[in-house]
N, C-alpha and C positions, 0 to 999 in steps of 0.2 A: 433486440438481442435477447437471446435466453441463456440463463446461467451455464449449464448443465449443456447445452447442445454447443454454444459458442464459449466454452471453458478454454481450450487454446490460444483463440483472437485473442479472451482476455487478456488469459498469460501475456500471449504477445506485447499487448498496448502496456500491461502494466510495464514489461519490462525496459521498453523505449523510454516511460515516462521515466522511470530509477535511471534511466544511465543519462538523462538531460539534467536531474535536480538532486538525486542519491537520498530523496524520503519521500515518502507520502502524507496526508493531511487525514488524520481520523479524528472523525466528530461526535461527543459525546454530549450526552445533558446532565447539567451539575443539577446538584439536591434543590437548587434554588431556582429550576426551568430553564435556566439559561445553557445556551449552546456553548461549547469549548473544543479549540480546537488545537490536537497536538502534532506535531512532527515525528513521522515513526520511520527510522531508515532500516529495520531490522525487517520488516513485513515481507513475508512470504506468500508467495498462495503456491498452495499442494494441490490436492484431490477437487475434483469438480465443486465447486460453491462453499471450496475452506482455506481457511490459510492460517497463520500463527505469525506472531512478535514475540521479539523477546523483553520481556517488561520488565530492564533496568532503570533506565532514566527517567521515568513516567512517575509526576507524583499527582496529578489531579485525574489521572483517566483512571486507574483501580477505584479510587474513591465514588468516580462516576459512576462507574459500569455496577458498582456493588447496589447502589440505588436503583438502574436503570442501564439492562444491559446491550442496550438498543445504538446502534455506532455505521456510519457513514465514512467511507473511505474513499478521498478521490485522490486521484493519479491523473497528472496532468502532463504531457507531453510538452517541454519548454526547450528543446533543440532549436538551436537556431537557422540548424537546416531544412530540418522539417516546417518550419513556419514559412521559411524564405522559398523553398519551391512550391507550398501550397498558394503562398502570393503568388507568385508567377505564373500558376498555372489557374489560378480562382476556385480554385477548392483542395479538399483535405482527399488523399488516397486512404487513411485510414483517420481512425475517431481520435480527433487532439483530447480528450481527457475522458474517463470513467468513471461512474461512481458507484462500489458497491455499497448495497444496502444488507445491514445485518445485524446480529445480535454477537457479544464477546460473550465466548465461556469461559471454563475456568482456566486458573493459572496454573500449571507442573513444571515439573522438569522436565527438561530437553532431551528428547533422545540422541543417540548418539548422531544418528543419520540427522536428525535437524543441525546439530552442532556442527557436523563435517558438511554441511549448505552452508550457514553461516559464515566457517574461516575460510570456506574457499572465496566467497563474495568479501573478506576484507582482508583477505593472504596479501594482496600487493602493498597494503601500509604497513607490514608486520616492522618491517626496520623504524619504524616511527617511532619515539619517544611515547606519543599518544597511543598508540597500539595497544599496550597491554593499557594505561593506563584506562582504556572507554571497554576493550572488549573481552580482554582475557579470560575473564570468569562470566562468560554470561550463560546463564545454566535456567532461565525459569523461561516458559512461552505460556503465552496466552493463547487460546485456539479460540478466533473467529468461524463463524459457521453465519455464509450469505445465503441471501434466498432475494437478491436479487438486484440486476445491474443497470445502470442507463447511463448511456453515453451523453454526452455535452454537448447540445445543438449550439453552433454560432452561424447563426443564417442562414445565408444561400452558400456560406463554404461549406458547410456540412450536407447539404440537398442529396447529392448523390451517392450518399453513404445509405 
């Protein structure tokens, strides 16, 4: 797969994976080499090989990325329909999970276009007592910039991908 040519698929995949598990897993190295890995439901991807979060809830991955701004993000397809007809059928029509590779930039503010993506992906909880309480004010993103994707081989179910 290439970033830049297969930028859509990605989209695509990422977007199956968010609506089976609603985060993804980015992976950072603390000051002490070791790998850490966080839960990010806000991640977006935009433009060909970029994407942004919004870095509220995050308290060990700013710390990472300031050291070592090098970060791994997989998106894993966990549908329980899409597993059950790839069983039945003995393989995957599309790649059960991805993983971009990349560096974290800096953190800003949201624009307003990122902010009106955001409430529209969590408009349906807004009556929720929790609504305002996780999302109301979320105003800072971090803009990821990948340079590069690999999908997840699991045997001969993925052969003919």
């Amino acid at each position: 797969m290439d970033i830049q040519q297969d930028w859509q698929q990605i989209r695509r995949i990422f977007a199956q994976s968010f609506s089976s598990s609603s985060h993804y897993a980015i992976a950072s190295i603390g000051e002490d080499g070791l790998p850490h890995v966080t839960p990010i439901g806000s991640l977006m991807l935009t433009e060909p090989g970029k994407g942004i979060f919004f870095e509220k809830f995050t308290r060990q991955l700013p710390t990472n990325i300031s050291h070592n701004a090098s970060i791994c993000v997989l998106a894993v397809n966990s549908g329980r329909w899409f597993w059950f007809k790839s069983l039945l059928r003995g393989g995957f029509d599309n790649w059960p999970a991805l993983r971009l590779k990349g560096v974290a930039g800096e953190r800003r503010e949201a624009s307003e276009e990122e902010c009106k993506r955001w409430f529209k992906r969590v408009n349906a909880m807004s009556f929720t007592k929790g609504y305002d309480l996780m999302w109301k004010d979320m105003c800072q993103v971090r803009e990821l910039h990948f340079h590069s994707v690999e999908p997840v081989k699991i045997g001969a179910m993925t052969r003919g991908l």
